[in-house]
VORO-278907 format. One line per 4 residues: their letters; for each residue x, y, z of C-alpha. Coordinates in steps of 0.2 Angstrom, whole numbers. Example, Ala and Ser with C-alpha at 12.3 -4.5 7.8 and 13.67 -1.06 7.14 Angstrom:
BEGIN
AS = 62,-22,39 ~ 68,-5,36 $
This chain:
BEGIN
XXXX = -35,0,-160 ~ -27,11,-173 ~ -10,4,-184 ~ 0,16,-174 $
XXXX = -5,9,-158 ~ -3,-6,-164 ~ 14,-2,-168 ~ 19,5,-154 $
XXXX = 14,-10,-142 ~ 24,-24,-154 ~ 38,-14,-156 ~ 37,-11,-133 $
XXXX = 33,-29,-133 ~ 48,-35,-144 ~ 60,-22,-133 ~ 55,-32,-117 $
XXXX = 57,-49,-124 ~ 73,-44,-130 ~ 79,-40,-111 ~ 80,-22,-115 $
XXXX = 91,-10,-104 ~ 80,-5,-84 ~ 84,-3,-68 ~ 80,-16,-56 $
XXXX = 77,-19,-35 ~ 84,-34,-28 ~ 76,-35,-11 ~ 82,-47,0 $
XXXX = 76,-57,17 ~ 86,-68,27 ~ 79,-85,33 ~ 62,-84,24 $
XXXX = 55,-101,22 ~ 44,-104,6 ~ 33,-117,14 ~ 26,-104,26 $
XXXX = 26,-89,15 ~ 13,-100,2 ~ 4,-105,18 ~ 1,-88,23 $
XXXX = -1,-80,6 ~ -13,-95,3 ~ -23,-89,20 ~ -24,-70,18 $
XXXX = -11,-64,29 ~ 2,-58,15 ~ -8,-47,4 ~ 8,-37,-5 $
XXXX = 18,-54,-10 ~ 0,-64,-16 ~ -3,-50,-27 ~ 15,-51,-32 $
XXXX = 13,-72,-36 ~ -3,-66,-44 ~ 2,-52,-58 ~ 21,-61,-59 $
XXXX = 30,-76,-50 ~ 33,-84,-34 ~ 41,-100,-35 ~ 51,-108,-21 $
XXXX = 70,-105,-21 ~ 84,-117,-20 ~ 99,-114,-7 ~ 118,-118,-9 $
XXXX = 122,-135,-3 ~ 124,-130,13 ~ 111,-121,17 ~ 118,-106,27 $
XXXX = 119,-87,28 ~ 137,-81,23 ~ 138,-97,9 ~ 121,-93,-1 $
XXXX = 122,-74,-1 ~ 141,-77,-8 ~ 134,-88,-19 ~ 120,-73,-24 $
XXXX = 135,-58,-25 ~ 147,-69,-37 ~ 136,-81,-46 ~ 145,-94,-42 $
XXXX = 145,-111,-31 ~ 153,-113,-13 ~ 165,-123,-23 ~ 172,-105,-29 $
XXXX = 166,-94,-19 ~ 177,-102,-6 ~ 164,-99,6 ~ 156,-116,13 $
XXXX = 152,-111,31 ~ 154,-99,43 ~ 171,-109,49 ~ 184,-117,40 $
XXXX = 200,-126,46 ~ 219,-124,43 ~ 224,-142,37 ~ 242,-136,47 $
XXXX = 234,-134,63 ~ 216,-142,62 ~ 211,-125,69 ~ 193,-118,65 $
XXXX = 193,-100,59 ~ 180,-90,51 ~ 177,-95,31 ~ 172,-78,24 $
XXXX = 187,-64,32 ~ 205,-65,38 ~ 214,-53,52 ~ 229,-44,47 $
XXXX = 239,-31,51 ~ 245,-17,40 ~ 258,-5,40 ~ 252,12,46 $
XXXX = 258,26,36 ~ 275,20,33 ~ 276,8,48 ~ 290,7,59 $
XXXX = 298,21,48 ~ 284,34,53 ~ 293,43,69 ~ 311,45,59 $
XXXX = 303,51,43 ~ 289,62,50 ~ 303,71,63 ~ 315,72,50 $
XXXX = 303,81,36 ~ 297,92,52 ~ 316,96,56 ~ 321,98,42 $
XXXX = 307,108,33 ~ 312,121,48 ~ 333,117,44 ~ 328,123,29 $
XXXX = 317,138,32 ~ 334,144,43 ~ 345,143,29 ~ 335,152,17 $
XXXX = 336,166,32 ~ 355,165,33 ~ 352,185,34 ~ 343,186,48 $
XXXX = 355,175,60 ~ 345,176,76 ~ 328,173,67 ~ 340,157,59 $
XXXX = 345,151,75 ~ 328,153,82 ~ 319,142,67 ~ 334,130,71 $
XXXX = 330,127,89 ~ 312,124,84 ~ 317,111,71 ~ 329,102,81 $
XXXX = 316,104,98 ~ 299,101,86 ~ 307,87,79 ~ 312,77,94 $
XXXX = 296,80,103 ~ 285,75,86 ~ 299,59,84 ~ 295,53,103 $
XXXX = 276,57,102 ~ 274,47,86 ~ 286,35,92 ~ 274,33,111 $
XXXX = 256,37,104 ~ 256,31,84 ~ 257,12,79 ~ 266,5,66 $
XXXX = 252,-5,60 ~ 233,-7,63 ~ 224,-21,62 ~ 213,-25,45 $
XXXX = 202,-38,38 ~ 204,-47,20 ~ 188,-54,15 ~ 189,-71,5 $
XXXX = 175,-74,-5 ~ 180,-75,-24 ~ 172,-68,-36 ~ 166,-51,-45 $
XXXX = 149,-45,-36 ~ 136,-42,-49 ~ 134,-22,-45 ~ 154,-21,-47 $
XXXX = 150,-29,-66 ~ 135,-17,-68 ~ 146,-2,-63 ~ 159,-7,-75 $
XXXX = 147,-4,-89 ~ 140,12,-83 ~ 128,9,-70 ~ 124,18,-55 $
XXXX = 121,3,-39 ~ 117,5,-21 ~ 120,-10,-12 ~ 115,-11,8 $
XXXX = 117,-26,21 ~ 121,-37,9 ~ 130,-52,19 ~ 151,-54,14 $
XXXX = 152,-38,8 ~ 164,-30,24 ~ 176,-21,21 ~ 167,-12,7 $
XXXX = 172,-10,-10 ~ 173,4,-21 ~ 166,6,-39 ~ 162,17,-51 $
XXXX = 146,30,-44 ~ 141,17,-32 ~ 137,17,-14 ~ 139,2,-1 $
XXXX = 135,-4,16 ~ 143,-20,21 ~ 130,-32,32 ~ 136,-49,41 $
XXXX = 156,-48,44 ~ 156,-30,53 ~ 163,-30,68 ~ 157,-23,85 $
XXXX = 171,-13,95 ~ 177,-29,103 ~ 179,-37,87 ~ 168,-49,88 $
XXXX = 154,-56,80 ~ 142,-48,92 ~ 145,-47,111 ~ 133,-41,122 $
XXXX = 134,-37,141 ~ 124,-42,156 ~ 127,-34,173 ~ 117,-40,186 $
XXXX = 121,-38,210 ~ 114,-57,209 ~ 127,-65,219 ~ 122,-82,209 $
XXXX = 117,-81,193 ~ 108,-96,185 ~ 102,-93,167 ~ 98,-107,154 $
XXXX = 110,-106,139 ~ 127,-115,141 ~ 137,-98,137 ~ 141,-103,120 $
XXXX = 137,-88,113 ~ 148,-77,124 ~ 139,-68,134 ~ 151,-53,143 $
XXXX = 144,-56,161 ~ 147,-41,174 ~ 146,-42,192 ~ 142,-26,201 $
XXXX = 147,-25,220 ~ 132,-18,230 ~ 112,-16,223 ~ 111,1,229 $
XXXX = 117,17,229 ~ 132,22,221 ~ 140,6,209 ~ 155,8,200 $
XXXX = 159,-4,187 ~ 168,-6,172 ~ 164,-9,152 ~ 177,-20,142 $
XXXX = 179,-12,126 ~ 191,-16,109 ~ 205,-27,111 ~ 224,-17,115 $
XXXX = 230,-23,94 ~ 237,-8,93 ~ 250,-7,108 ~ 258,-22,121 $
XXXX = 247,-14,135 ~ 233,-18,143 ~ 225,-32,134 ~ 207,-23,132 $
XXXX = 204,-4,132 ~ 190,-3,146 ~ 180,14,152 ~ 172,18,167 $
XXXX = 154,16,171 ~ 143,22,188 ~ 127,13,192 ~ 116,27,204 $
XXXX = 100,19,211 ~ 89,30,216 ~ 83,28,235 ~ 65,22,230 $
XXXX = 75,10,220 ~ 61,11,205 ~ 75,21,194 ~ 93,22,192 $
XXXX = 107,33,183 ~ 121,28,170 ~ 136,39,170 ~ 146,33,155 $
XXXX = 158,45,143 ~ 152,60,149 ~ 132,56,148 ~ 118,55,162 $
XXXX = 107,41,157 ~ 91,42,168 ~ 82,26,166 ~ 68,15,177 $
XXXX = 63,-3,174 ~ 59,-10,158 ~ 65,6,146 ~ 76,10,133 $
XXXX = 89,22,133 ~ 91,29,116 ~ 107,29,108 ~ 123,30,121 $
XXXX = 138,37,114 ~ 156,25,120 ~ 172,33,118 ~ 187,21,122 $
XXXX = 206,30,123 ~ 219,20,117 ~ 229,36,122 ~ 228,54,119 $
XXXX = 229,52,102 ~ 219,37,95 ~ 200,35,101 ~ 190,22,98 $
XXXX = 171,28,97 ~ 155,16,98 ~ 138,17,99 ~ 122,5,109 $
XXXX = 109,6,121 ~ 105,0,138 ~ 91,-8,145 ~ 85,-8,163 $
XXXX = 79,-25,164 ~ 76,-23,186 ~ 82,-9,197 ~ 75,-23,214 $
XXXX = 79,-32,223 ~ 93,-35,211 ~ 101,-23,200 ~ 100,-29,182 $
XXXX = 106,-22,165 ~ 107,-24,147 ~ 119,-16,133 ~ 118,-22,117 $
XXXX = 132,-25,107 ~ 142,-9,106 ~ 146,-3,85 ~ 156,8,78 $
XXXX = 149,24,78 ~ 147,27,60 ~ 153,45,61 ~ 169,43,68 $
XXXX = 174,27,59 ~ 193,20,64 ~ 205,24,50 ~ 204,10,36 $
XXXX = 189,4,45 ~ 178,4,27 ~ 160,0,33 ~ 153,10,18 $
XXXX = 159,15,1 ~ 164,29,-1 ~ 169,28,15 ~ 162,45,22 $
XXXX = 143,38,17 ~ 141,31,33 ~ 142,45,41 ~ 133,54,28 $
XXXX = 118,42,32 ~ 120,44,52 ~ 117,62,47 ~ 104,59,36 $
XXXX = 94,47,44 ~ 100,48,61 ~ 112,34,70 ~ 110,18,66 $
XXXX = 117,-2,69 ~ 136,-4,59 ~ 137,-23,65 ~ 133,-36,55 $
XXXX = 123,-46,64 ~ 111,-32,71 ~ 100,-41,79 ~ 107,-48,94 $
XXXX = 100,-65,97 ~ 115,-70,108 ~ 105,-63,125 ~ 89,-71,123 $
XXXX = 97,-87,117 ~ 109,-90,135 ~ 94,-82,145 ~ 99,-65,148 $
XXXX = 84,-57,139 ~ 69,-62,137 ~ 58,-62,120 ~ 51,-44,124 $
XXXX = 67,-38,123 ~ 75,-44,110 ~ 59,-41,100 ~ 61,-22,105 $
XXXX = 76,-22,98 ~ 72,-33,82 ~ 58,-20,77 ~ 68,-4,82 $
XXXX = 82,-9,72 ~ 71,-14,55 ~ 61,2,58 ~ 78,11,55 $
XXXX = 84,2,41 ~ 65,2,33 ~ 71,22,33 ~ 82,22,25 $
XXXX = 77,9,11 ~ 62,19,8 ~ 72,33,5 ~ 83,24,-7 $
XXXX = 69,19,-17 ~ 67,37,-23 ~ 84,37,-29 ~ 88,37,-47 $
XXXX = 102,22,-47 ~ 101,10,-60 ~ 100,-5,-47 ~ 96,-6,-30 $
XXXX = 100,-19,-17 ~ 98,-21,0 ~ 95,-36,14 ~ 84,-37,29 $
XXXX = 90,-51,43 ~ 76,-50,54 ~ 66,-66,47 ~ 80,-78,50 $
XXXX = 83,-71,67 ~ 66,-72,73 ~ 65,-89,66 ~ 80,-95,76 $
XXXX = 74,-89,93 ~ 55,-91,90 ~ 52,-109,82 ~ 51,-116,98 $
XXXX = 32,-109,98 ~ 26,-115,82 ~ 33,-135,86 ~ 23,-142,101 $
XXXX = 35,-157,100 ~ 50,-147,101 ~ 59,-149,119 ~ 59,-130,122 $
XXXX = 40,-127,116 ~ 32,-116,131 ~ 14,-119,132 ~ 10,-102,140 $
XXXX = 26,-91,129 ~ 17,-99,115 ~ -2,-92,118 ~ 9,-74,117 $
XXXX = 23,-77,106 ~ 14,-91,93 ~ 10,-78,81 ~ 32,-72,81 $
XXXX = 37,-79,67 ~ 21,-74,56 ~ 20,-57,63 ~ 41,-56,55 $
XXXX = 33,-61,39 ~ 21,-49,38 ~ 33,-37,42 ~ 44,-42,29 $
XXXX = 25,-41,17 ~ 25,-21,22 ~ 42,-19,18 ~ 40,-27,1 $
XXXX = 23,-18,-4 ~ 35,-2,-1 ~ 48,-12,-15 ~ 32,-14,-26 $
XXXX = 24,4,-26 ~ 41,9,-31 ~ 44,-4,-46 ~ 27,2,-50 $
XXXX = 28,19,-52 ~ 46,19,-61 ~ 42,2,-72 ~ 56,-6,-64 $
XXXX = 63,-23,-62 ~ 58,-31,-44 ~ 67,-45,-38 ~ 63,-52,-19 $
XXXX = 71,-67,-12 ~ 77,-75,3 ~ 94,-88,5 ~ 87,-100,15 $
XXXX = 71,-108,22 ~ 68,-114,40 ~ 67,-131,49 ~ 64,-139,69 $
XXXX = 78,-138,77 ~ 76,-153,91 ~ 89,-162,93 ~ 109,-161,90 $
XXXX = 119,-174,81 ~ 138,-173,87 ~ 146,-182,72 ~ 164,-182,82 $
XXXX = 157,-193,96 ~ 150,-205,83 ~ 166,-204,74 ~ 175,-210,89 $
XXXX = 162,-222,93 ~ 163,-230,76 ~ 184,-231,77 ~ 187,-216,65 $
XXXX = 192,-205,76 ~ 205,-210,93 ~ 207,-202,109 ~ 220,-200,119 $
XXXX = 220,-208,137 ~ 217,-197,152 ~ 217,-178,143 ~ 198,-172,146 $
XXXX = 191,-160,132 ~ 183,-143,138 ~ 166,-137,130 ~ 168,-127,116 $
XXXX = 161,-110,113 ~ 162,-94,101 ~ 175,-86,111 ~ 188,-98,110 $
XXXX = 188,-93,90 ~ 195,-75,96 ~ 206,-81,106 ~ 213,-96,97 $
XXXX = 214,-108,112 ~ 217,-126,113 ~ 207,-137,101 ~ 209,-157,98 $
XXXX = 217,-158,114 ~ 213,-175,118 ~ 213,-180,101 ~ 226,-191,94 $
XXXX = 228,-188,78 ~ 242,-201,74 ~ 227,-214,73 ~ 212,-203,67 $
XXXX = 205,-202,49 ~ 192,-190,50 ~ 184,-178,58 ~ 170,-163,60 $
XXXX = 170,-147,60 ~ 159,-132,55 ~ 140,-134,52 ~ 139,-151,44 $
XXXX = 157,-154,38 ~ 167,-170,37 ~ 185,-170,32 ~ 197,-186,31 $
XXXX = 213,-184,40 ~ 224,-185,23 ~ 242,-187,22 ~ 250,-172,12 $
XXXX = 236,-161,16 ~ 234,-160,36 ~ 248,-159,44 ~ 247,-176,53 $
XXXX = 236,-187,39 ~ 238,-204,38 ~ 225,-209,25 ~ 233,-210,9 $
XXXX = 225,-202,-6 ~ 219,-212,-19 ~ 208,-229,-18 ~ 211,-229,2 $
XXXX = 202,-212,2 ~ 188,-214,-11 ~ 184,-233,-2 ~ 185,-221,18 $
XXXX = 173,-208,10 ~ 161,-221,0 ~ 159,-232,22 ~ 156,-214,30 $
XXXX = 143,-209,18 ~ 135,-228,19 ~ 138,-228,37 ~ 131,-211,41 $
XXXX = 114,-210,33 ~ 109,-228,44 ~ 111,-220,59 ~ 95,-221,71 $
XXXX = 88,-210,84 ~ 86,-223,95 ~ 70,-215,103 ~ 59,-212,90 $
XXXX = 66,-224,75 ~ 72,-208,65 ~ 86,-204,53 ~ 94,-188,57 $
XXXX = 104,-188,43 ~ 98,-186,24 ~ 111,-185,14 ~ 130,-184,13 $
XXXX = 135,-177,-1 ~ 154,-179,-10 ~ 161,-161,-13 ~ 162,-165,-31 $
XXXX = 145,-172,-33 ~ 138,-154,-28 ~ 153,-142,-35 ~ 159,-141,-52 $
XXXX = 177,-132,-47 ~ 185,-134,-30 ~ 202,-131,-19 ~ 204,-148,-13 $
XXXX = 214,-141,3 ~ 201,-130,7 ~ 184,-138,5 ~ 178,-150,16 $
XXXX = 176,-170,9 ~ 158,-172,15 ~ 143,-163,18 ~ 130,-172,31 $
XXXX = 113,-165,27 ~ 100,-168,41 ~ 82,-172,41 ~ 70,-159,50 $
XXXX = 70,-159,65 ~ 92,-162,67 ~ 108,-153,66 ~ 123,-154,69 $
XXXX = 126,-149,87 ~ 136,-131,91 ~ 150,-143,99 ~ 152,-154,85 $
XXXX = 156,-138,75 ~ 171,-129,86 ~ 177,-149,84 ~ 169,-154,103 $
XXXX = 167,-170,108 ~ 151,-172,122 ~ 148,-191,127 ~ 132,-193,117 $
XXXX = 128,-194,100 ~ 110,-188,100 ~ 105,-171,113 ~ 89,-162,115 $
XXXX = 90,-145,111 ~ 82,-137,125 ~ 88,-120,121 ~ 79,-104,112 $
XXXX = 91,-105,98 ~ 77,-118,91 ~ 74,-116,74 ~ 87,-118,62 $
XXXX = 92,-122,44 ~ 114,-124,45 ~ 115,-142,41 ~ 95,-143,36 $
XXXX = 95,-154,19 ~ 92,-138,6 ~ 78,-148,-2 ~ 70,-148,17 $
XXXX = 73,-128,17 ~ 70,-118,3 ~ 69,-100,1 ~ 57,-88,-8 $
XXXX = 58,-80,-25 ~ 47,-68,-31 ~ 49,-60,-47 ~ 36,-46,-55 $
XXXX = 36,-55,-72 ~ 28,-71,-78 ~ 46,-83,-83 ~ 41,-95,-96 $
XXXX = 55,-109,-91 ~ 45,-122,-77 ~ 65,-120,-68 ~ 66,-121,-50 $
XXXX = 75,-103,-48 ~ 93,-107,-38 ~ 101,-92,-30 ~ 115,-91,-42 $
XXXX = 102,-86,-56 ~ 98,-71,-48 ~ 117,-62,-54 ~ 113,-66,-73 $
XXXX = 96,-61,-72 ~ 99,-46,-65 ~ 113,-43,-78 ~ 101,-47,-93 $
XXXX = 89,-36,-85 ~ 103,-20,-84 ~ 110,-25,-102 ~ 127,-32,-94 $
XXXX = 137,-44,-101 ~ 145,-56,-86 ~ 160,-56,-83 ~ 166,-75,-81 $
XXXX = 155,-92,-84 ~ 142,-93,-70 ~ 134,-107,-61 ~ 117,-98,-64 $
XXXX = 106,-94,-78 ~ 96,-80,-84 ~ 78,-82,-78 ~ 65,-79,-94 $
């Protein structure tokens, strides 16, 4: 090798070392366990990330404590704990009114236009522009009496249609997490970023040359996490979920011929009446009863049993004026003997997106996109496990839909690839939503495991990784070509999902929590969230000093905080948190000698800086194969402390120990330090890799 050569290798060597300015990929998975990916890269089976570990690092990835969607991905964005993200679970409580709420986004209403001034002003500047038009034409007096008349006439009729059709406010959503996202930091210095379905990111923000399309927190149309509908003629309909999940169940009248029915659409925020905008929908099954016909806003759906419609338009009038427009699919799950039907979650139709309804930034790139890459899934959560999981689909369907909605967002990833932005970001979901609903055929001890759904549906779970191994190889051809920074991680790692603990039932069992005599407490489920019904009805909070609530939380009833506390802060609270902790790791599962719970960890033994109002005093960490049941987290009380979970929703990670349930890091360069990567080192490394200073102490460190 000559001197010059020499040269010019030392001097590329010292620029890389030093961190030299590059552009970088940041591709994330949701739910991706490390224990199964070394497994299977081990075994053959994912050939794109083993010659990733090979040529650079795989190394298992540490969660936030907890382990959960919305917390570690905040964690990711800011670079910073739960403890300051604010987000600790997908729920937390109001110490006023010990009411759950969701963690990561507040409703609110805000003033549209100028609010309750809009009819005034907007007929007075309509009149009066024509007041004033008249008097400039003074000379031509019947030409001045006849812009007068329209003024006067104009302005009445806009003032009452503004005053009938046009709000004072619409409804909007604040999102909590704290914190500067590390693109926003990257654009502030000059970089061009392109972040997609990342979690926490609705509504989107704008920055400087940078695109967004916010992931978990979007809506559907009825403002809810996800709400899928079922209509079905049976006259008694027996499915195997509890309806936790909120299933929008439609009875149709008749099985044949012509069935009219009806689709509940967006809540009526907007105006006093009715309490729901619904449409019309007409059920035609054909006299052969082997096909049917869906009349719905204006379309002919034509559709036999077992297919897929392809995307159906929605349009929901609040009036004459203000539409609301969606977007989903049917599914003719039988057309005999019973009619039986499935629509996904309806979103917003990405072209016509409700004013101040900021999906993307800038805010016509959605609908840029849509025309693009054609339509595609707005909601957050876009796989819709809700169906499958209460017994309304079965796992064909919902695996249909799983790979027709990664096949669109693989689209446009691959296209985004090409781009020339500095960093690119994007998320896929799909792993940890297979793992929820398919776990229960990879664990012959789990309650649900089906011998015979397993001999099909064993593979599931596997088949998602190596999905997720295609859609990585595409990441790496790209970071090949351009020398590019690649960065591929997950939040989160997987766990059995086989029994539920309901801490609130040991809490009263134990005397730490006291019930009131004769008031029953009704199951809890994800609707009562919306609707902000009774909670703690039977609880009597004059002699309680904790509680649960949330995926694992425990907070003591403390006086000056909640509303009713009785337990002093000080040496009465430290001693009450010191016996829960104590008490809580002995407990036994009296049928197979287990501990279900790990750990329970003290908020300030696991977060440096923390609002004392807002984040809970323990965290219980379970063992494999426990969590915290979903009554236990809507504050539900259920008569036994230990429940098999007979359900699909089998696999899970939510109150999963971290250290049972670690994620995957993979990085296409050696590091040097022997540091387990946690998910908070991620934001400085990607700003050492761009050249960016950050812009506040972190939690994480710069990977080398």
């Amino acid at each position: 090798m000559s001197l010059r050569s020499l040269a010019v290798a030392a001097a590329l060597w010292i620029t890389l070392s030093a961190g030299a300015q590059q552009k970088v990929i940041v591709l994330g998975f949701d739910g991706v366990d490390a224990r199964l990916t070394e497994q299977w890269m081990n075994e053959g089976k994912l050939p794109n990330l083993a010659k990733l570990r090979a040529s650079g690092t795989f190394r298992p990835l540490r969660p936030t404590v907890p382990a959960q969607t919305p917390v570690s991905w905040s964690t990711f964005t800011t670079g910073t704990d739960p403890g300051r993200t604010g987000i600790f679970d997908f729920l937390r409580r109001d110490p006023k009114t010990y009411l759950p709420v969701f963690a990561a986004f507040d409703e609110v209403q805000k003033p549209l236009f100028l609010g309750s001034r809009n009819a005034i002003v907007f007929a007075s500047v309509f009149a009066g522009l024509f007041l004033l038009i008249a008097v400039l034409s003074r000379r031509h007096v019947k030409s001045a009496f006849v812009l007068i008349l329209i003024g006067l006439g104009g302005g009445a009729a806009l003032y009452f249609a503004i005053f009938k059709y046009i709000p004072n406010s619409v409804p909007g959503v604040v999102n909590r997490r704290q914190g500067i996202p590390f693109w926003e930091a990257a654009a502030k210095s000059g970089k061009k970023a392109l972040v997609v379905h990342v979690p926490v990111t609705f509504p989107a923000t704008d920055f400087h040359e940078g695109h967004m399309l916010s992931g978990l927190g979007v809506p559907d149309v009825s403002g809810r996490v996800g709400k899928p509908f079922f209509f079905t003629s049976e006259l008694d309909i027996q499915r195997s979920g509890a309806n936790e999940f909120s299933i929008d169940v439609v009875q149709l009248e008749d099985n044949k011929g012509v069935i009219q029915t009806k689709i509940q659409g967006p809540p009526n925020k907007l105006f006093k009446e009715p309490e729901y905008i619904s449409i019309p929908m007409t059920v035609t099954v054909a006299d052969d009863r082997e096909s049917m016909q869906i009349e719905v806003s204006g379309q002919k759906l034509k559709l036999k049993a077992g297919e897929w419609s392809g995307w159906t338009d929605f349009v929901f009038p609040f009036n004459p004026l203000i539409k609301v427009r969606g977007i989903s699919r049917f599914h003719v799950i039988a057309t005999k003997p019973e009619v039986q039907i499935y629509l996904s979650p309806i979103n917003f139709d990405p072209r016509s997106l409700p004013f101040g309804f900021k999906v993307s930034s800038p805010a016509n790139w959605a609908a840029k996109l849509a025309k693009e890459f054609g339509l595609f899934k707005t909601l957050g959560w876009q796989i819709d496990t809700w169906a499958i999981s209460e017994g309304f689909a079965n796992e064909q369907i919902f695996w249909d839909d799983m790979t027709w909605t990664v096949a669109q967002s693989r689209k446009m990833f691959s296209s985004f690839l090409q781009s020339d932005n500095d960093l690119i970001v994007q998320c896929f979901e799909f792993p940890d939503r297979v793992g929820h609903v398919f776990w229960r055929f990879v664990d012959p001890t789990h309650p649900a495991y089906d011998a015979a759904l397993a001999a099909k549906w064993g593979n599931a779970i596997l088949d998602s990784y190596k999905l997720m191994d295609a859609i990585a190889g595409d990441a790496m051809a790209a970071a090949e070509k351009k020398n590019t920074a690649l960065i591929i991680l997950s939040d989160h790692g997987f766990a059995s999902f086989r029994k539920s603990i309901n801490y609130n039932t040991w809490l009263v069992t134990n005397g730490y929590m006291t019930l009131k005599s004769g008031v029953a407490m009704k199951d809890r489920n994800l609707e009562m969230l919306f609707d902000q019904g009774q909670f703690w009805e039977n609880v009597d909070w004059s002699k309680t000093r904790a509680y649960a609530m949330g995926l694992g939380e425990l907070y003591i009833n403390v006086k000056g905080r909640e509303s009713q506390g009785i337990v002093n802060p000080g040496t009465e609270y430290d001693d009450l948190k010191l016996e829960l902790q104590s008490n809580l790791i002995a407990i036994v599962d009296p049928e197979t000698g287990e501990l279900p719970v790990r750990r329970v960890l003290a908020r300030e033994e696991i977060y440096k800086k923390f609002d004392p109002n807002l984040i809970p005093d323990l965290f219980i960490t379970n063992n494999d194969g426990y969590r915290v049941s979903w009554q236990t987290s809507l504050g539900g009380i259920p008569k036994n402390l230990l429940e098999p979970n007979k359900q699909v929703w089998s696999g899970d990670h939510c109150s999963v120990d971290p250290e049972l349930v670690k994620g995957i890091f993979f990085y296409n360069r050696r590091l040097t330090t022997s540091r387990e990567p946690y998910i908070a080192d991620v934001y400085p490394t990607v700003l050492g890799l761009l050249g960016v200073s950050a812009p506040y102490e972190l939690d994480g460190i710069d990977l080398k």
